[in-house]
C-alpha positions as CSV (number, residue, x, y, z in Angstrom):
1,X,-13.7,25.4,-0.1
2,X,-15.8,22.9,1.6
3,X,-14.3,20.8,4.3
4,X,-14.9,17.5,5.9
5,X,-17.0,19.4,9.3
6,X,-19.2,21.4,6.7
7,X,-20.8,17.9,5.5
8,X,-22.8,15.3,7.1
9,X,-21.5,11.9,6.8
10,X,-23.8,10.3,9.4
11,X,-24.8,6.7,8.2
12,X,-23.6,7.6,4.9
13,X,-21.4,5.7,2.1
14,X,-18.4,8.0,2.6
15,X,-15.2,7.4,-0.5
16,X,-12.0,8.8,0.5
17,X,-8.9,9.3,-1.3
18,X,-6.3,9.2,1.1
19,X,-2.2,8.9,0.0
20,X,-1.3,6.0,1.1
21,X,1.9,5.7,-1.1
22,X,4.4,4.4,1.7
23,X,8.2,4.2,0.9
24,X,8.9,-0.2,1.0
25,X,12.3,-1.5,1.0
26,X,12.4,-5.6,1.0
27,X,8.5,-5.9,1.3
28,X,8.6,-3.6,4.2
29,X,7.4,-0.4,5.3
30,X,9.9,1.7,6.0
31,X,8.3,5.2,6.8
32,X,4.5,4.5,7.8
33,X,3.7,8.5,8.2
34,X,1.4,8.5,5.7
35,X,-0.7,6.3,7.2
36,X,-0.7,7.9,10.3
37,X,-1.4,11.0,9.1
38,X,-4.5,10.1,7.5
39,X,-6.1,8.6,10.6
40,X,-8.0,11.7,11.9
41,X,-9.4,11.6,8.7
42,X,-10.4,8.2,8.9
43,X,-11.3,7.7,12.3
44,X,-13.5,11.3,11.9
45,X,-15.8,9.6,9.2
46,X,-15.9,5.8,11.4
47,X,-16.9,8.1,14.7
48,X,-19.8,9.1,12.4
49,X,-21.0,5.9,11.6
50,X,-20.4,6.1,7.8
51,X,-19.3,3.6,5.7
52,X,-16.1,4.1,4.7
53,X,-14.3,3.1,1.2
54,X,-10.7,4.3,1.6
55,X,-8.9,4.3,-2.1
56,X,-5.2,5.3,-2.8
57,X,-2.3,4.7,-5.0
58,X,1.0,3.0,-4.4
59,X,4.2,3.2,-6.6
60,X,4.1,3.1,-10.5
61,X,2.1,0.5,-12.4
62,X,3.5,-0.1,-15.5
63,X,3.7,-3.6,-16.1
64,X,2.0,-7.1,-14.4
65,X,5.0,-7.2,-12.8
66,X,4.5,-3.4,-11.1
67,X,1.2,-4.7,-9.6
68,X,3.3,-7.2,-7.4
69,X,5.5,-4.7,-5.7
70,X,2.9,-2.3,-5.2
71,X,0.1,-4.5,-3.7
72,X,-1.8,-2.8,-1.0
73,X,-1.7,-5.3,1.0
74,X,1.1,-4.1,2.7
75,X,-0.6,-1.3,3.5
76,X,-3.3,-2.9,4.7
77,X,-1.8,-4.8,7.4
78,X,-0.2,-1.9,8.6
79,X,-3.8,0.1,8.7
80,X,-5.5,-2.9,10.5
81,X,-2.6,-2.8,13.2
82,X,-3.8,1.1,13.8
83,X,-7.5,0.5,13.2
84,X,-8.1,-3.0,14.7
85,X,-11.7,-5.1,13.8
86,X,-12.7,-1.7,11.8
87,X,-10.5,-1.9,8.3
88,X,-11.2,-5.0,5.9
89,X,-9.2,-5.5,2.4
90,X,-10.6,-6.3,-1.1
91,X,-8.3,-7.3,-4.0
92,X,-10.6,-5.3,-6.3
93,X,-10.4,-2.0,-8.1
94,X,-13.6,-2.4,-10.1
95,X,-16.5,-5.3,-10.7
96,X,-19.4,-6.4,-9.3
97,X,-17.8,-7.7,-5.9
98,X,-16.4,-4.5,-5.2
99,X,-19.5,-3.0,-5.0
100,X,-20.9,-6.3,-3.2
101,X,-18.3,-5.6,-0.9
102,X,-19.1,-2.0,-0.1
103,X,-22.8,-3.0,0.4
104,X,-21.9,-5.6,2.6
105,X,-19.9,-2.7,4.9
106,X,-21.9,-2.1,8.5
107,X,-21.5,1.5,9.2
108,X,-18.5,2.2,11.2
109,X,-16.3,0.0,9.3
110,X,-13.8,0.9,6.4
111,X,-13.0,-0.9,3.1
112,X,-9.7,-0.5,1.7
113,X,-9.3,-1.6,-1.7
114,X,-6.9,-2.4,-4.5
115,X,-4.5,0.1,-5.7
116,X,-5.9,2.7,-8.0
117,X,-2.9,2.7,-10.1
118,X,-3.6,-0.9,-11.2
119,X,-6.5,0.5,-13.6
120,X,-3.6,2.1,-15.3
121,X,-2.7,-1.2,-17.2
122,X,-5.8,-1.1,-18.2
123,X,-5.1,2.3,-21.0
124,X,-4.2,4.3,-18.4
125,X,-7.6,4.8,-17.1
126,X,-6.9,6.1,-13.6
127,X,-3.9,8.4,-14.6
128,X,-6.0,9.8,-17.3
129,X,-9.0,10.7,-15.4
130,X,-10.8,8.1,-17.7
131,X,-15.0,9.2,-17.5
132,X,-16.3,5.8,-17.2
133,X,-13.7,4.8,-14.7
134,X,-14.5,7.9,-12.5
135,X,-18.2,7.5,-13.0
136,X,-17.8,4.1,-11.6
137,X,-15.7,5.0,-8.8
138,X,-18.7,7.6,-7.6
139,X,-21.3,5.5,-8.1
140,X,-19.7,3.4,-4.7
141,X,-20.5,6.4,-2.3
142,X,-22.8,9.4,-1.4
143,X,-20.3,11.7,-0.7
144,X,-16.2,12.0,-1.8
145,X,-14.1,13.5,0.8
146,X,-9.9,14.3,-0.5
147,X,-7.4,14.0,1.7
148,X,-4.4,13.0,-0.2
149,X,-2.4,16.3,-0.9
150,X,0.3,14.8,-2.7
151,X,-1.9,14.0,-5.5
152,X,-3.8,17.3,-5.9
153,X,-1.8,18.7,-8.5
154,X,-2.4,15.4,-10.6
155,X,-6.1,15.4,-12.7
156,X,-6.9,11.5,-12.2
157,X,-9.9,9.9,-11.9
158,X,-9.5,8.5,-8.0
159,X,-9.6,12.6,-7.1
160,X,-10.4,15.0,-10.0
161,X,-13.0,12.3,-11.6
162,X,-14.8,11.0,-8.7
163,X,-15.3,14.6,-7.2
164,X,-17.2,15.3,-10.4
165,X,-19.5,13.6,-9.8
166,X,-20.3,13.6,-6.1
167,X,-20.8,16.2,-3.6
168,X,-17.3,16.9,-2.1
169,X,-14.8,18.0,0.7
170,X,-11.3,18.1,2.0
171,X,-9.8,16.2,5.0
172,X,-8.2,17.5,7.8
173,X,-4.6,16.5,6.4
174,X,-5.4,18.4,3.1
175,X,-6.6,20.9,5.4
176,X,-3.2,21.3,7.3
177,X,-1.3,21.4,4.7
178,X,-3.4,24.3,2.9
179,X,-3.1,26.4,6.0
180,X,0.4,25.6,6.6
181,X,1.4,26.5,3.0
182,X,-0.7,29.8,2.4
183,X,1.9,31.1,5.2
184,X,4.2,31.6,2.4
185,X,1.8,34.1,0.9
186,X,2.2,36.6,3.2
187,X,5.5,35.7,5.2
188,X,7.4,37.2,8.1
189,X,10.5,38.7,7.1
190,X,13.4,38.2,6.2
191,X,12.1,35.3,4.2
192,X,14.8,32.7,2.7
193,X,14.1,30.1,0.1
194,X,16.5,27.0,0.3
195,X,16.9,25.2,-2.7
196,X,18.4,21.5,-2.7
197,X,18.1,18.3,-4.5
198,X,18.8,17.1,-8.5
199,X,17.4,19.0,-11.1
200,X,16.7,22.7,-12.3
201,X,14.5,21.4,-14.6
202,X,12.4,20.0,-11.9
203,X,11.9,23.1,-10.3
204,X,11.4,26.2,-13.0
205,X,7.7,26.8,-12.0
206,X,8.7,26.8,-7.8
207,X,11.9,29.1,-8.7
208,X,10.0,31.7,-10.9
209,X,7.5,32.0,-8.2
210,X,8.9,32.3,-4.9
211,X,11.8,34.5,-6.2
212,X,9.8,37.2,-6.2
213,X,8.8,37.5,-3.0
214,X,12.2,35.8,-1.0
215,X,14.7,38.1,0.0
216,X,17.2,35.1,-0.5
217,X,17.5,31.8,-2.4
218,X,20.2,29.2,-1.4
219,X,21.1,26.6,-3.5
220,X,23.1,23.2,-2.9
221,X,22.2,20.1,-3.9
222,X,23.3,19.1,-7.8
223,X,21.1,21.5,-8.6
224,X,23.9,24.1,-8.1
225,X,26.3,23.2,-10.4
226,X,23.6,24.3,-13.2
227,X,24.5,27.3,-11.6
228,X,28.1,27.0,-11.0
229,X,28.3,26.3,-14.7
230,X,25.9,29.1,-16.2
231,X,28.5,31.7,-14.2
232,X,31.7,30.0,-16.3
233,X,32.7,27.7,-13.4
234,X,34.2,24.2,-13.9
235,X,32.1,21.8,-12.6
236,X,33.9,18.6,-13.0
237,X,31.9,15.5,-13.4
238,X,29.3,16.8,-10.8
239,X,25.8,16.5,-12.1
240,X,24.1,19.5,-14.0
241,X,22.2,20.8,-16.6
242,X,23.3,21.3,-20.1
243,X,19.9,22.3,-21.3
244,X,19.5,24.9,-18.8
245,X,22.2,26.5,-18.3
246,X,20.6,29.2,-20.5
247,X,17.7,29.5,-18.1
248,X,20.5,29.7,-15.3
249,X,21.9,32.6,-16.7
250,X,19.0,34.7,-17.2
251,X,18.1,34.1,-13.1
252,X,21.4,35.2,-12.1
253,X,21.8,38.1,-14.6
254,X,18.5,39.3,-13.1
255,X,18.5,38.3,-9.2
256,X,22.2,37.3,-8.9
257,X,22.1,39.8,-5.2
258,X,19.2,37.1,-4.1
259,X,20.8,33.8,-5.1
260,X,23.3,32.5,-3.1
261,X,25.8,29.8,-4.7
262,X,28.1,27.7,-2.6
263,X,31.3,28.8,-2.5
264,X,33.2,25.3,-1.9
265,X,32.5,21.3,-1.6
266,X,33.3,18.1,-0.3
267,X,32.6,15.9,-2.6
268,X,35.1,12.6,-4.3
269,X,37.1,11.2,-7.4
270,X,34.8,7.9,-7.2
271,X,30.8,8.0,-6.5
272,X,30.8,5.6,-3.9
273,X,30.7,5.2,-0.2
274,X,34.4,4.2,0.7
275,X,35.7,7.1,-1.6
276,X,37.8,9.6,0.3
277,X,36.3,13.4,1.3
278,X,37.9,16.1,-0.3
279,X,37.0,19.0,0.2
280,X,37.1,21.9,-2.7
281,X,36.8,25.6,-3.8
282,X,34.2,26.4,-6.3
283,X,36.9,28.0,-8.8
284,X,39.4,25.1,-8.5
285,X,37.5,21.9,-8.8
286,X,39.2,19.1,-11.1
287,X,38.5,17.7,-14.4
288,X,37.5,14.5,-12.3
289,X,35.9,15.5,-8.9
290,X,32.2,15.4,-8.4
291,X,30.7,17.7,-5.8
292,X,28.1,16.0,-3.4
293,X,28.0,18.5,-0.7
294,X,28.0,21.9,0.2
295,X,31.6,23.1,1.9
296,X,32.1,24.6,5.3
297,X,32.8,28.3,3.4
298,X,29.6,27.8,2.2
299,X,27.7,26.7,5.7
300,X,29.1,29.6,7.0
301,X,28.1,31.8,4.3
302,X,24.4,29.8,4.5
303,X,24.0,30.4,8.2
304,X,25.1,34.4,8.3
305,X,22.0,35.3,5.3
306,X,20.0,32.6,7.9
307,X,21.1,34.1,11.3
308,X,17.9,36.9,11.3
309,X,15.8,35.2,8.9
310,X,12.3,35.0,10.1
311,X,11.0,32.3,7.7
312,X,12.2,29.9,5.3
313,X,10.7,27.3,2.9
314,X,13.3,24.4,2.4
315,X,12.7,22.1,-0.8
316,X,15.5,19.5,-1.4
317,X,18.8,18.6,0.7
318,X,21.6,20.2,0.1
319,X,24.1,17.0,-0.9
320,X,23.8,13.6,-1.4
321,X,22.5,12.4,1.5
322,X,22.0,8.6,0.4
323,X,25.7,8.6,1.6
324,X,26.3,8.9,5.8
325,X,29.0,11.5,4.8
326,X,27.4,14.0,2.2
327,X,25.1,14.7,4.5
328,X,27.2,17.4,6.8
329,X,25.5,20.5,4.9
330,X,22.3,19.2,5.4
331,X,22.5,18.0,8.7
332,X,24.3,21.3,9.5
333,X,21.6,24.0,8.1
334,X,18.8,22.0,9.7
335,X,20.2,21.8,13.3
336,X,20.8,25.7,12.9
337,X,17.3,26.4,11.6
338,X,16.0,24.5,14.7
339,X,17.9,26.6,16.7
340,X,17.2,30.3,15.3
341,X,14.1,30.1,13.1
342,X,10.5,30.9,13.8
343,X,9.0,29.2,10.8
344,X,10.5,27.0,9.1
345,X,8.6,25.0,6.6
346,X,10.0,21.6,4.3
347,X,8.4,20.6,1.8
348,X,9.3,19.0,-1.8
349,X,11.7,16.3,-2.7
350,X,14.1,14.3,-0.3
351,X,14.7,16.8,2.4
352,X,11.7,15.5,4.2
353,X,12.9,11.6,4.2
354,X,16.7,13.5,4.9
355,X,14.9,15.5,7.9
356,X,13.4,11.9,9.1
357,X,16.4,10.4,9.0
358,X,18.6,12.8,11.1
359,X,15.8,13.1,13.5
360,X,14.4,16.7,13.5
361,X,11.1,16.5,11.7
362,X,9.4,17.2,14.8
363,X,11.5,20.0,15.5
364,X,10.0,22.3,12.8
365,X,6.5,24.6,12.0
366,X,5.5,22.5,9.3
367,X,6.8,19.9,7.1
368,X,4.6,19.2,4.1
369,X,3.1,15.3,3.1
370,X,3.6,16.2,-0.5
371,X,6.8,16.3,-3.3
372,X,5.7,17.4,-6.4
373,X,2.0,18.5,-5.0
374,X,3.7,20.6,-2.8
375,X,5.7,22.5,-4.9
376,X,3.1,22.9,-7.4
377,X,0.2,24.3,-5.2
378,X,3.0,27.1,-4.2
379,X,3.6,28.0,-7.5
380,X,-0.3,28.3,-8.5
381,X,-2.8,27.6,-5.9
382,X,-5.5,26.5,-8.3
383,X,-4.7,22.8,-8.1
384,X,-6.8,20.1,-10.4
385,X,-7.8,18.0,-6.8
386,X,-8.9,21.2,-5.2
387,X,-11.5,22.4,-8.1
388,X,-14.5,20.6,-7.0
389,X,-14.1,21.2,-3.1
């Protein structure tokens, strides 16, 4: 695989795809790490007096009404407070005065432009790796240069397309990540596998994979009660499954000595934040209860299968952490892997905004920039952003 120090981008047109898809909450940033975990990227290809075209996604765009919330402007004035005089903005994804624009660049300095996603409304043409789109996109630069891992698994034209096109290479971030998560290959042992978050459905390809090779999978999260419910268990009106429960019984008929169920919950009658915590045994839970966090049997339980564990992967929290008080289980495993574990590794769903939010993100080995990319490269290495590298 060819990486960003095996090319020369010395007074070249440089385009890089970086993921710039920031979480916003009432038109502000509210987690700017993707943004500053692209800059070595960026500030790499400035030091070497390229011109830079910088290009990246933001939200969803489904509608007129899509492109407003996810303007890149906001991103923009974020990158121009980190990259002062050396970042401009253009309102463009295609046309004539984008390509003015990127002419008019002076080497050393970066153009940011529109969301890519706003082709989109235009028959899908980014999400579908559209050939004219892509052929477009290339025609900007001399060389294409991918850093944004949490679209690698995705075949669109801002990655996949352009790199067709164009001599190409990772970034350091991609880089990071790819060394990071080929650990998992060939891990120390006793290696665990934490499983958290919503859906079973969401996770098939991930739990076929790494069970395997884990010596243990823990589950919490919603995600259990598929579980709980495929081993006869009343659930309550916790979320699960119906459609694959089947798929739950087959795991645990063939690896039920590797996964680990909670054996109790706190959870509530009502699903809000005043309701009251009660907390519950697994084969005594109430027509009316829904479970939204893993028990203290069940921490216990989690943190004796932990205590001599060498490495885990952790995808998902364990409970709802949207609420201050589902997020005991959570908070609980992750203060005990900082305290026992050599590598621990997040990656996948919310438990890397959850880790953020209780504070020990800086605490751990690795902890992954992409969700659904994430998972996906561990399952199959051979990722649609990665083919042309």
């Amino acid at each position: 695989m060819r990486t960003i120090e095996n090319v020369n981008l010395k007074y070249r047109t440089v385009i890089l795809r970086c993921d710039l898809n920031v979480s916003i909450k009432d038109g502000k940033i509210i987690d700017d790490t993707k943004i500053k975990s692209s800059l070595k990227t960026i500030n790499y290809i400035l030091d070497q007096k390229a011109k830079l075209v910088i290009m990246s996604h933001l939200g969803k765009i489904k509608t007129e009404e899509d492109k407003k919330k996810n303007d890149m402007r906001i991103v923009y004035k974020r990158l121009k407070e980190l990259l002062p005089n050396q970042v401009k903005f253009i309102n463009e994804t295609s046309g004539r005065r984008l390509k003015k624009a990127v002419r008019d660049l002076k080497y050393g300095e970066a153009l940011l432009i529109q969301n890519t996603r706003y082709e989109d409304l235009k028959k899908n043409k980014e999400s579908s790796c559209n050939r004219r789109l892509s052929k477009y996109w290339a025609s900007l630069g001399d060389i294409f240069i991918n850093d944004a891992f949490g679209t690698i698994h995705r075949r669109h034209a801002s990655n996949y397309g352009i790199s067709s096109y164009l001599p190409s290479a990772v970034g350091f971030l991609v880089q990071n990540e790819l060394k990071n998560l080929n650990r998992l290959d060939n891990p120390k042992r006793p290696f665990v596998v934490i499983m958290g978050g919503s859906k079973v459905s969401d996770k098939i390809g991930i739990i076929q994979s790494l069970i395997k090779q884990a010596d243990y999978i823990l589950i919490g999260g919603a995600m259990a009660f598929t579980f709980l419910k495929a081993k006869g268990y009343k659930v309550g009106r916790s979320m699960y499954e119906e459609k694959y429960i089947d798929y739950c019984k087959d795991l645990l008929e063939h690896y039920e000595d590797r996964i680990i169920l909670p054996t109790d919950l706190y959870g509530a009658f009502e699903m809000n934040e005043e309701a009251s915590l009660v907390l519950q045994d697994v084969d005594s839970v109430p027509n009316n209860y829904i479970g939204l966090d893993i028990g203290d049997e069940t921490i216990k339980l989690f943190k004796s299968i932990l205590k001599n564990t060498k490495t885990v992967f952790w995808n998902g929290p364990l409970g709802y952490y949207e609420y201050e008080k589902f997020r005991y289980g959570t908070n609980e495993i992750l203060k005990y892997l900082k305290e026992t574990t050599e590598t621990v590794i997040l990656g996948g769903g919310d438990i890397v905004g959850c880790s953020n939010l209780l504070g020990y993100t800086d605490d751990f080995t690795f902890v992954s920039t992409g969700g659904g990319a994430t998972l996906s490269y561990l399952e199959n290495h051979h990722q649609p952003g990665l083919e042309n590298m």
